[in-house]
VOPAGU-2260 file (C-alpha; in pm, 1 decimal, decimal comma):
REM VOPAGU-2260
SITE   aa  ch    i         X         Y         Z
SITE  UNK   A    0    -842,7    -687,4    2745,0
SITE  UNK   A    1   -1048,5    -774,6    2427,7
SITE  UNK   A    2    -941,4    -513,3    2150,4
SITE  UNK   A    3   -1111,5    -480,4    1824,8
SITE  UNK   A    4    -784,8    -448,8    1586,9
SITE  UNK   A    5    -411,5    -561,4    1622,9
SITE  UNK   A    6    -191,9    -404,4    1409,6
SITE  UNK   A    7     176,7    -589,7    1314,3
SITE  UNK   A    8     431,3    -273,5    1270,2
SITE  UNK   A    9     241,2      16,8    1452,4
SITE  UNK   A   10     537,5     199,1    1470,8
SITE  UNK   A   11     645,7     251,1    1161,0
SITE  UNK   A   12     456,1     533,9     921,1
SITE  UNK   A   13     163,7     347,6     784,0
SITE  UNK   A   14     102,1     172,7    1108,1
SITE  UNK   A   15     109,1     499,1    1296,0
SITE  UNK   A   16    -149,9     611,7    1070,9
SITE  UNK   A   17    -384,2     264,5    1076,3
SITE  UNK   A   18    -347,2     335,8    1440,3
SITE  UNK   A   19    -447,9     676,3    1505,2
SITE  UNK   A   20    -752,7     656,5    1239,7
SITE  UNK   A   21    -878,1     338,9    1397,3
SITE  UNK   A   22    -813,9     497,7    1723,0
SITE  UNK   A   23   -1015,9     817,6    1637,6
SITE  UNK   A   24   -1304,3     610,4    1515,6
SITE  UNK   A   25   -1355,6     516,9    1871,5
SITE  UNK   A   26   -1206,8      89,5    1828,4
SITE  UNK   A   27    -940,8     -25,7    2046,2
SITE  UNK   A   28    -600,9    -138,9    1917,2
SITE  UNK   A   29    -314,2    -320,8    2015,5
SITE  UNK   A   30     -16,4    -150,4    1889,0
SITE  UNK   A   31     278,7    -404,5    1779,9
SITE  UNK   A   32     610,4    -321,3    1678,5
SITE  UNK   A   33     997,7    -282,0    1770,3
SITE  UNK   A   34    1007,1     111,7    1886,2
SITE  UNK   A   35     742,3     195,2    2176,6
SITE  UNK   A   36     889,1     495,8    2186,7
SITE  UNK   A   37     766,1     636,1    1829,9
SITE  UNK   A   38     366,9     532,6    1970,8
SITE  UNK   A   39     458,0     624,1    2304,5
SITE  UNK   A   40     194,7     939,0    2282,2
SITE  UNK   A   41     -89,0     679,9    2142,7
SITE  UNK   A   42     -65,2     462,3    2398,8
SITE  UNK   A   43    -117,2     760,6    2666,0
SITE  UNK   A   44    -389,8     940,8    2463,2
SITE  UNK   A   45    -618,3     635,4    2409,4
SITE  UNK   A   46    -509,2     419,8    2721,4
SITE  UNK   A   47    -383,2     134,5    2495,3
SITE  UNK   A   48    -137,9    -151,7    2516,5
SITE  UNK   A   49     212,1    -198,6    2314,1
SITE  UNK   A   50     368,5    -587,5    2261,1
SITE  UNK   A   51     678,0    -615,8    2084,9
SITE  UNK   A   52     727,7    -804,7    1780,0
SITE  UNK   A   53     938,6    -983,0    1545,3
SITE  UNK   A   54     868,4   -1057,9    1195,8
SITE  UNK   A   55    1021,5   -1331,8    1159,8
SITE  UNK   A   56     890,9   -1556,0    1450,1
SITE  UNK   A   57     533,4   -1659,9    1297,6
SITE  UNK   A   58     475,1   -1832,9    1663,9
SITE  UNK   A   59     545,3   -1524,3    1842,8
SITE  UNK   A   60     297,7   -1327,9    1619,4
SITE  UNK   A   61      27,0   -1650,3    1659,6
SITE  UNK   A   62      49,4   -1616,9    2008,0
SITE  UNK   A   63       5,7   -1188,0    2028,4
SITE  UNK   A   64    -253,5   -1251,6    1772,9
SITE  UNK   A   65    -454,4   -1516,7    2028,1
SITE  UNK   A   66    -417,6   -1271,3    2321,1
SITE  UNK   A   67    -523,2   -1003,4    2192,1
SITE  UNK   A   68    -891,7   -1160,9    2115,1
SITE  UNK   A   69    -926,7    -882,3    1853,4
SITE  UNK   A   70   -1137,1    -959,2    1518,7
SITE  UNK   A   71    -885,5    -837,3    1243,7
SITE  UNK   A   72    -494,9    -808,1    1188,3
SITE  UNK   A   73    -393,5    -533,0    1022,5
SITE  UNK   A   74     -24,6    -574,3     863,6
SITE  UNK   A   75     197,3    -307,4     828,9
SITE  UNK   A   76     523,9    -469,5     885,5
SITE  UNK   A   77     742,4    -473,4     559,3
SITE  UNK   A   78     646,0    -671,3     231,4
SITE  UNK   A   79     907,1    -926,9     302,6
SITE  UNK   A   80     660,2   -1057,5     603,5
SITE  UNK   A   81     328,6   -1097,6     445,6
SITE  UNK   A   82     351,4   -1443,9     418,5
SITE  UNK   A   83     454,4   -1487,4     792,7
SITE  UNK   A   84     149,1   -1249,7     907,9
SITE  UNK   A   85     -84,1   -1413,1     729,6
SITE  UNK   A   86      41,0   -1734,5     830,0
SITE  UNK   A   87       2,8   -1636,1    1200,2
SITE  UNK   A   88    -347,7   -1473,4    1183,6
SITE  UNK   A   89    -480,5   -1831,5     983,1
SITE  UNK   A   90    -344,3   -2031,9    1252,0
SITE  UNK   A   91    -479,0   -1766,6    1551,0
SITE  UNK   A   92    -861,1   -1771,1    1338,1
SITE  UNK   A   93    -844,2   -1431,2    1294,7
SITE  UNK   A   94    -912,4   -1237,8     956,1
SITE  UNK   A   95    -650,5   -1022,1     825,3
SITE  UNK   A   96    -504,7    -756,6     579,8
SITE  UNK   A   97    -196,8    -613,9     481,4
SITE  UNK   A   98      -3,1    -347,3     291,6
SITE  UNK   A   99      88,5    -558,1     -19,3
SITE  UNK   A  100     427,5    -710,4    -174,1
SITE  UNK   A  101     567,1    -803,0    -476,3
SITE  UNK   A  102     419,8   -1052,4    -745,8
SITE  UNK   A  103     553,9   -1377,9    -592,8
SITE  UNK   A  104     471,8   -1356,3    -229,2
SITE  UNK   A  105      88,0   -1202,3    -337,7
SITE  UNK   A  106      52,8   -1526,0    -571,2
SITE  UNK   A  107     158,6   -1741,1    -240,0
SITE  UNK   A  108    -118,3   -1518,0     -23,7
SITE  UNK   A  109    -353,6   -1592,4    -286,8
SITE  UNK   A  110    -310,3   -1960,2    -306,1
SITE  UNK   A  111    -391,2   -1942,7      44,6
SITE  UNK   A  112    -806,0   -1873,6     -49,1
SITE  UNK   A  113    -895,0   -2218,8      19,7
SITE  UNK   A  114    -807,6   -2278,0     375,7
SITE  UNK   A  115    -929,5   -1930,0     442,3
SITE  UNK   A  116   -1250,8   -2036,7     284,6
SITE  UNK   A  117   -1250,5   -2373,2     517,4
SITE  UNK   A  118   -1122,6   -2172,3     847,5
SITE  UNK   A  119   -1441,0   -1898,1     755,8
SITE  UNK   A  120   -1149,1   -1636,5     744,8
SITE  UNK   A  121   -1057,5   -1326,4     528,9
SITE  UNK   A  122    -738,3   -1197,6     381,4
SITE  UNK   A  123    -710,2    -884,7     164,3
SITE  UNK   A  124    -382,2    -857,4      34,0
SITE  UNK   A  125    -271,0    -458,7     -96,7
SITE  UNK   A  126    -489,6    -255,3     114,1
SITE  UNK   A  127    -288,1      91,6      60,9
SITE  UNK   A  128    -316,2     386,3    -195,8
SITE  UNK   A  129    -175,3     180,1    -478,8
SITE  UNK   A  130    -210,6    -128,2    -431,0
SITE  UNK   A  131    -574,1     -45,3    -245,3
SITE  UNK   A  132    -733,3     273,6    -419,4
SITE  UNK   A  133    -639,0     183,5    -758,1
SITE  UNK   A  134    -799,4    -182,1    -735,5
SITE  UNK   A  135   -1128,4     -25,5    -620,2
SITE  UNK   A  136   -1113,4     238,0    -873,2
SITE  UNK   A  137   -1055,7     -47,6   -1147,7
SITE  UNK   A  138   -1349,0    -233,0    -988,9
SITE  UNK   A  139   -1556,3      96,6   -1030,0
SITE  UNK   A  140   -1509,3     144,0   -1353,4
SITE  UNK   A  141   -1468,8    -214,6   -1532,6
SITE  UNK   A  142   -1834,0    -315,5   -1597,0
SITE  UNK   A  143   -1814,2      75,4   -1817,6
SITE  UNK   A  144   -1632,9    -176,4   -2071,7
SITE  UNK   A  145   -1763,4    -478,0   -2282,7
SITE  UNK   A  146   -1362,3    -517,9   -2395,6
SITE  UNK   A  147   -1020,8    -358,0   -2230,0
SITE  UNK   A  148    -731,8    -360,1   -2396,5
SITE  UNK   A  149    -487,6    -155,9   -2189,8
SITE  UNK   A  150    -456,2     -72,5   -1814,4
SITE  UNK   A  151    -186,5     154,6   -1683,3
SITE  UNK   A  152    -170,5     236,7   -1316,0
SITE  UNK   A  153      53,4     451,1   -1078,8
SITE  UNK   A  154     111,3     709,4    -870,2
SITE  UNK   A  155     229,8    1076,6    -917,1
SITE  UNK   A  156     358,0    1332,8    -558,5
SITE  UNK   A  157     493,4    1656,7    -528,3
SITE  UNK   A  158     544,1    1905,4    -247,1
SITE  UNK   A  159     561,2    2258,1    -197,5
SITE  UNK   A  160     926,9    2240,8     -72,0
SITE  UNK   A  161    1139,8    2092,8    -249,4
SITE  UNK   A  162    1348,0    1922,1     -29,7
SITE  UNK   A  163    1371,8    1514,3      60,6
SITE  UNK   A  164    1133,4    1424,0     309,5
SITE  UNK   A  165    1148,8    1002,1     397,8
SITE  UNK   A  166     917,1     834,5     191,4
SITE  UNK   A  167     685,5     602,2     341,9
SITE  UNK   A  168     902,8     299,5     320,6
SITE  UNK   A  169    1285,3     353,3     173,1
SITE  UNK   A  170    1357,5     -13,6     143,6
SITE  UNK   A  171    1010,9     -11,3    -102,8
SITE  UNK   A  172    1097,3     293,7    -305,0
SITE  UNK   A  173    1467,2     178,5    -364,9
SITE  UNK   A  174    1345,8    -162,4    -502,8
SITE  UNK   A  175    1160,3      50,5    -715,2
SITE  UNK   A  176    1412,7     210,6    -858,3
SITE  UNK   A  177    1607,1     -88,9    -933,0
SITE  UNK   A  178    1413,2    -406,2    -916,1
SITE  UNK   A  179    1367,2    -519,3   -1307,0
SITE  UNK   A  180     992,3    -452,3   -1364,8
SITE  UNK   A  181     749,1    -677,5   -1505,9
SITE  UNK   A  182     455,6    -586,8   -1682,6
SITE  UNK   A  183     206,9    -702,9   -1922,7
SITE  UNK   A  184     241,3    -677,3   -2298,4
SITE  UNK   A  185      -3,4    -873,2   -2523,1
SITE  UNK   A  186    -114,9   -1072,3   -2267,1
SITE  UNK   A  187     241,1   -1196,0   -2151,5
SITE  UNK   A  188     527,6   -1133,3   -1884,6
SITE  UNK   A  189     792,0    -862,3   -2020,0
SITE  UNK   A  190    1042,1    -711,0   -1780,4
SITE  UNK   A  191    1250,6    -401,7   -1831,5
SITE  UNK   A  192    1544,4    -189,7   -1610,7
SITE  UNK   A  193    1290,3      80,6   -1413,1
SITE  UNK   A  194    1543,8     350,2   -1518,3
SITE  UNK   A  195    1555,1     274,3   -1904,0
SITE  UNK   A  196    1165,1     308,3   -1902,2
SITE  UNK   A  197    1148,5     690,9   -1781,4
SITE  UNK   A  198     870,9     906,4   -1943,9
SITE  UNK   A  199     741,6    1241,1   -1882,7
SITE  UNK   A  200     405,5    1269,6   -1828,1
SITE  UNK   A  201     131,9    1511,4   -1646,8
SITE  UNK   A  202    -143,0    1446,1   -1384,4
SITE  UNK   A  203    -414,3    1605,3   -1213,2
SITE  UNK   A  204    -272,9    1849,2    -936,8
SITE  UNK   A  205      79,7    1771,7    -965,9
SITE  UNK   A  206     148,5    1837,5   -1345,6
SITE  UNK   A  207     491,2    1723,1   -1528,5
SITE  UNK   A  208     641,3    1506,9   -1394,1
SITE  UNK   A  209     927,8    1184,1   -1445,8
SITE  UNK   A  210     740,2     875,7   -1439,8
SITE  UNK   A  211     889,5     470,6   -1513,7
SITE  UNK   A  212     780,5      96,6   -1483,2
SITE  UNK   A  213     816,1     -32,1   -1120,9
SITE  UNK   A  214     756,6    -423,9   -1069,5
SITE  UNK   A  215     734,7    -442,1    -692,0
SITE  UNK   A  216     384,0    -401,9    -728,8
SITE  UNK   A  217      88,2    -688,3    -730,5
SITE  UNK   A  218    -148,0    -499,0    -968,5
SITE  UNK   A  219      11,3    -623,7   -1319,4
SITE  UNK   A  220     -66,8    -937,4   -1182,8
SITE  UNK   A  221    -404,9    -878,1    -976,4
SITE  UNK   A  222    -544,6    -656,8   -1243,9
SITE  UNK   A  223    -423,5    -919,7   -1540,0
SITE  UNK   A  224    -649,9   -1177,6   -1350,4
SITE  UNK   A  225    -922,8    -958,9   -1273,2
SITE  UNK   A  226   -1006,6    -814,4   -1628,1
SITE  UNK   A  227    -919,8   -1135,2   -1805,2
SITE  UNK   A  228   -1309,7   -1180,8   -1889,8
SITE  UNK   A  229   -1239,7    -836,1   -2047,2
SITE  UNK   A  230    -990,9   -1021,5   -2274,3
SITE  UNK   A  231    -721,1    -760,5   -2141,2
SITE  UNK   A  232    -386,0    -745,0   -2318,6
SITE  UNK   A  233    -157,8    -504,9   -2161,4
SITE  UNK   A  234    -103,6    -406,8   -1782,3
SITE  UNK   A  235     156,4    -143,6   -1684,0
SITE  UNK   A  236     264,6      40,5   -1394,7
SITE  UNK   A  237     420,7     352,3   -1313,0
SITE  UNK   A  238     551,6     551,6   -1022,8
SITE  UNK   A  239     636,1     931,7   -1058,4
SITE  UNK   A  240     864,5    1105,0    -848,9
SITE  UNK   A  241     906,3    1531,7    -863,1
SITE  UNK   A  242    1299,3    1642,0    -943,4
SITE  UNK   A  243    1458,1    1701,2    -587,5
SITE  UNK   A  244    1328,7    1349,0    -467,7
SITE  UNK   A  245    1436,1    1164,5    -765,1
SITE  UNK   A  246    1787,8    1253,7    -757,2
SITE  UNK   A  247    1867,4    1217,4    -369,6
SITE  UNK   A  248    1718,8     866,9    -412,0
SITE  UNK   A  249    1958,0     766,0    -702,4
SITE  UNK   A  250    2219,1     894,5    -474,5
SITE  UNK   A  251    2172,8     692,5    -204,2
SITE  UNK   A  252    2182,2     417,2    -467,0
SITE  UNK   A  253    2485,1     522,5    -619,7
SITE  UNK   A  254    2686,4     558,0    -285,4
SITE  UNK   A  255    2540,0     191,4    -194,9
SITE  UNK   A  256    2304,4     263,4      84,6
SITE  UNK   A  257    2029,8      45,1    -109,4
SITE  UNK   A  258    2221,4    -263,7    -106,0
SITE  UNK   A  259    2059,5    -614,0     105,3
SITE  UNK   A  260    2390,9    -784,4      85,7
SITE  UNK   A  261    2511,2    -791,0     456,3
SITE  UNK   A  262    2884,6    -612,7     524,2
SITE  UNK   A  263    3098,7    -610,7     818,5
SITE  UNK   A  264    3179,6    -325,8    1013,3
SITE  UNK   A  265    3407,6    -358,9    1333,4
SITE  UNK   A  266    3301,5    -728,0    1316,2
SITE  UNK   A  267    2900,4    -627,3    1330,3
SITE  UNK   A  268    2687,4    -751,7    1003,0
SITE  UNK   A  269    2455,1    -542,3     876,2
SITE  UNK   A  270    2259,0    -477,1     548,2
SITE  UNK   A  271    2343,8    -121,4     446,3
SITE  UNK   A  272    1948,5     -45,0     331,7
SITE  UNK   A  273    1857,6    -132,5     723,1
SITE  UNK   A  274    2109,0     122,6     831,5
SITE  UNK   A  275    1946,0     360,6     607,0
SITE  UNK   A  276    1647,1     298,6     744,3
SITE  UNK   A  277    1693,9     330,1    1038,1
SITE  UNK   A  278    1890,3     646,7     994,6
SITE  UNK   A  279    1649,1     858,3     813,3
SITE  UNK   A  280    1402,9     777,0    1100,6
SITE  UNK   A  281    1566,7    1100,1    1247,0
SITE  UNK   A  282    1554,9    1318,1     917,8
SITE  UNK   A  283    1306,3    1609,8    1060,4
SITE  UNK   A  284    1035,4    1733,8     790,9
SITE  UNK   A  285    1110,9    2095,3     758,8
SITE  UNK   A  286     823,8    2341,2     911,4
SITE  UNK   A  287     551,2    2359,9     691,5
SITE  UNK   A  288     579,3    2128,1     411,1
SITE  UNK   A  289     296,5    1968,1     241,2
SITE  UNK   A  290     220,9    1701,4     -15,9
SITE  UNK   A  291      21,7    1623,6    -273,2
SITE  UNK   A  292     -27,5    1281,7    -449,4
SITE  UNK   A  293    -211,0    1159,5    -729,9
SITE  UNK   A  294    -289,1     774,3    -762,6
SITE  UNK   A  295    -451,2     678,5   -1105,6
SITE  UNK   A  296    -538,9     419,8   -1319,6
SITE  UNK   A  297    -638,6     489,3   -1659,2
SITE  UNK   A  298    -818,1     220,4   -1851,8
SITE  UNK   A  299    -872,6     195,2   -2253,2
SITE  UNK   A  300   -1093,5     -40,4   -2473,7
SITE  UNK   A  301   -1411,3     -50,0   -2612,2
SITE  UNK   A  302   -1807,1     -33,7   -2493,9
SITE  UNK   A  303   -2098,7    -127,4   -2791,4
SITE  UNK   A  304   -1805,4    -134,3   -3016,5
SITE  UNK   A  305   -1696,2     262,9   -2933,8
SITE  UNK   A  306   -1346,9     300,2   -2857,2
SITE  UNK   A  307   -1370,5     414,3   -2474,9
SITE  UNK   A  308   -1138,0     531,2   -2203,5
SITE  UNK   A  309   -1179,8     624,9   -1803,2
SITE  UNK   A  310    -924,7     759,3   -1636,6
SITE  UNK   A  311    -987,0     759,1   -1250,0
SITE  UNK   A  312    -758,1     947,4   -1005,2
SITE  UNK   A  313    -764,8    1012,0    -612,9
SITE  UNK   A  314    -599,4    1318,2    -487,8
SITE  UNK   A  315    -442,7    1351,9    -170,5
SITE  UNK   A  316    -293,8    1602,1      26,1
SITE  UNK   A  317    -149,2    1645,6     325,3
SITE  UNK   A  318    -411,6    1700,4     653,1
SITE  UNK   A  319    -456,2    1953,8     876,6
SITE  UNK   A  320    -352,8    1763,5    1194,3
SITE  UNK   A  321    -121,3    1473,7    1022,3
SITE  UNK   A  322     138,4    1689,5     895,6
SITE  UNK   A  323     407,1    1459,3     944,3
SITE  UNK   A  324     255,4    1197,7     769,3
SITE  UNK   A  325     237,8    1378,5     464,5
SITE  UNK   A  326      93,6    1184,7     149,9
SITE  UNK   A  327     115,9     882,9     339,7
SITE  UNK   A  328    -249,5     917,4     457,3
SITE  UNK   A  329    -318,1     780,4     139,7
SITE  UNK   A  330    -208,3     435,5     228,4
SITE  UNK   A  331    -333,9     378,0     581,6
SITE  UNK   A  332    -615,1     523,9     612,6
SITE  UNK   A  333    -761,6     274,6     311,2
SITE  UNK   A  334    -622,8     -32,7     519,9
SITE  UNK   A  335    -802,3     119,8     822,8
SITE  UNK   A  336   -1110,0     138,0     610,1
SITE  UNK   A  337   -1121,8    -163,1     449,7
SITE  UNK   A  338   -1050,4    -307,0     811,7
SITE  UNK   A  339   -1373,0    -126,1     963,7
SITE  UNK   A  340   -1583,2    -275,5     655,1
SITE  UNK   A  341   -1461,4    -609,6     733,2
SITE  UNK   A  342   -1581,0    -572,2    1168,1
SITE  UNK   A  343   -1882,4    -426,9    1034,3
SITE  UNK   A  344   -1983,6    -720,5     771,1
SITE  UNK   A  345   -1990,8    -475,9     481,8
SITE  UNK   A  346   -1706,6    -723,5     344,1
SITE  UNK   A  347   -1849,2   -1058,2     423,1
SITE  UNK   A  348   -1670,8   -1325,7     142,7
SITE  UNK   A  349   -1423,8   -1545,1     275,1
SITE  UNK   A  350   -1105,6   -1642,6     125,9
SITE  UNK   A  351    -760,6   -1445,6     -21,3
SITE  UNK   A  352    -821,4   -1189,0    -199,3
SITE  UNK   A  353    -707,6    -891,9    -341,4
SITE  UNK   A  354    -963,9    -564,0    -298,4
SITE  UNK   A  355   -1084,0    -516,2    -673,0
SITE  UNK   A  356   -1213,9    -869,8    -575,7
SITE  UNK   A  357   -1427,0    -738,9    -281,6
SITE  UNK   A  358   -1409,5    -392,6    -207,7
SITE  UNK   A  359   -1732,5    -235,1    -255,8
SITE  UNK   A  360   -1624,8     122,1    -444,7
SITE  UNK   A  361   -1950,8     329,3    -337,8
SITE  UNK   A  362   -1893,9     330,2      76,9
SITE  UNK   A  363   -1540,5     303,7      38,3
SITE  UNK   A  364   -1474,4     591,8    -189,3
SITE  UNK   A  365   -1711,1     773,9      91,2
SITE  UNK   A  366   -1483,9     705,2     384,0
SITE  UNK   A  367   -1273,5     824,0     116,3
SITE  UNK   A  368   -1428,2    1162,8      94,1
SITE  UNK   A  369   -1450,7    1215,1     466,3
SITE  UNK   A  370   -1058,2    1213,1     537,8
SITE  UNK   A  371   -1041,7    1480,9     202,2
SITE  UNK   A  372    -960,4    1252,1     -44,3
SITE  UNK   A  373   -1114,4    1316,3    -382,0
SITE  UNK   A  374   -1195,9    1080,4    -666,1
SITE  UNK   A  375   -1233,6    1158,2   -1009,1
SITE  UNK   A  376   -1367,4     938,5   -1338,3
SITE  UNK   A  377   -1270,8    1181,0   -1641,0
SITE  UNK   A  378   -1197,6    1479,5   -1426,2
SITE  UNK   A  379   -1545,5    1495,3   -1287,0
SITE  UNK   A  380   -1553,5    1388,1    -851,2
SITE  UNK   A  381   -1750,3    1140,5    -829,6
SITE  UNK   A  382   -1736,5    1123,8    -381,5
């Protein structure tokens, strides 16, 4: 069977979300993953196919890739295997996107442009809320400045109970919390503890709320590179998290369940953050709850010499239908767009690149609109 789209972690939250809105947009899709059973009622709704899949074993994935004859790879694995997806999809001829990672691994992806350019391939690294929305919003609104001087980017969530609810990726949110952050400050590398960073800010929708600097984010350096014509001199982001979240995360951290150091119990190994991964797969979202997310980037400088500033934001909210995703709509449904605009040419360059590179805003912010997510530039919705 010939299918349109593979995706690399179907089972996990994002890639049960590529899947379904690729699914529902009539394109066939080989689900990949470790747990069938969490795709189970995909594959018997749509009449689909499951292969198993290990990160780690780039010939494995080349092979899956080969099979399944489809046109595009869509990553949702974890950040750590990027590299190894890409990798695989290059060597199968097959374009590809992904999720995002941190700094290092996105520079490696990026050096990659070349040989994508000679194999006639794609790669779009960070095709989520943020990294994904926020680069197209910053390609939107750039050319509205002859000069920017400061860039600040993140995301803001809250819910209507206030209770923990998984977020879309533990292992991601922890390193968050406690990777050092890097950021840009007069147009050079500065890092700083997330927790000694914390502000209190308010957005659109989900009003005051904690905010710091996070570095396991590509956009201080994507966004550094893009604007650099714009002789840009400060890049910063920041994730916001409401009360009740905020503290049972720094729990978990305190009690060591964020830890990637292997220990031994009853003469198993095992990396405690794994176990907690794998253990809050079975945390049930109380009945319901509902989300609501804002992802902005807010840009400052000057246009015929006038000081200027944009500030763009997409809402989100949790769907009628994909209540147990949550918020998390906001990160893969974009990748499933962006992979549609690729099949259907509307993203034709080749090469590695992140989306403010290639991304057209207009028909993406559309697609946008159509699953009920709003954008705004200065409060006014401009989909």
């Amino acid at each position: 069977m010939r299918f349109d789209f593979i995706v690399l972690g179907a089972t996990g939250a994002q890639g049960r979300i590529v899947s379904r809105d690729l699914l529902e947009s009539g394109y066939s899709v080989l689900l990949c993953g470790r747990d069938r059973s969490r795709v189970e009622h995909l594959i018997k709704k749509y009449n689909t196919r499951f292969e198993y899949i290990e990160g780690e074993n780039v010939n494995q994935l080349t092979q899956i890739i080969k099979n399944s004859k489809a046109g595009t790879v869509i990553n949702c694995m974890e950040g750590d295997w990027n590299l190894n997806a890409l990798n695989a999809s290059i060597k199968a001829g097959v374009n590809s996107i992904d999720l995002g990672s941190d700094v290092p691994m996105t520079k490696d992806q990026l050096k990659l442009s070349s040989t994508l350019k000679r194999k006639d391939l794609i790669h779009i690294t960070g095709c989520g809320s943020v990294p994904g929305i926020g680069n197209v919003m910053l390609r939107y609104s750039k050319s509205k400045f002859d000069k920017i001087k400061d860039i600040e980017v993140g995301f803001a969530w809250d819910s209507n109970i206030k209770t923990f609810v998984v977020p879309f990726s533990i292992q991601s949110i922890i390193e968050e919390f406690t990777a050092p952050a890097p950021y840009v400050s007069h147009k050079k590398i500065v890092k700083v503890k997330p927790l000694d960073s914390i502000v209190t800010c308010y957005h659109k929708a989900i009003g005051r709320e904690k905010q710091f600097k996070v570095g396991h984010h590509p956009e201080t350096y994507t966004f550094f590179n893009f604007c650099r014509d714009k002789n840009i001199e400060n890049v910063k982001f920041f994730a916001g998290f409401p009360e009740h979240s905020f503290q049972k995360i720094m729990d978990m951290i305190d009690l060591g369940f964020g830890r990637k150091d292997e220990v031994n119990f009853n003469g198993i190994k095992m990396r405690p953050v794994e176990f907690l991964t794998e253990n809050l797969k079975y945390l049930k979202m109380p009945e319901g709850y509902k989300e609501t997310e804002n992802l902005w980037v807010h840009l400052f400088g000057k246009k015929n010499g006038t000081e200027k500033l944009v500030k763009m934001e997409c809402i989100a909210s949790t769907l009628k239908g994909w209540e147990d995703a949550g918020c998390n709509v906001d990160t893969g449904m974009p990748a499933s767009i962006i992979a549609q605009m690729i099949k259907n040419n509307t993203i034709k360059e080749k090469g590695s690149f992140a989306p403010e590179e290639v991304v057209p805003p207009e028909p993406f912010f559309k697609e946008l609109r159509k699953r009920k997510m709003r954008v705004y530039e200065n409060g006014k919705q401009i989909n």
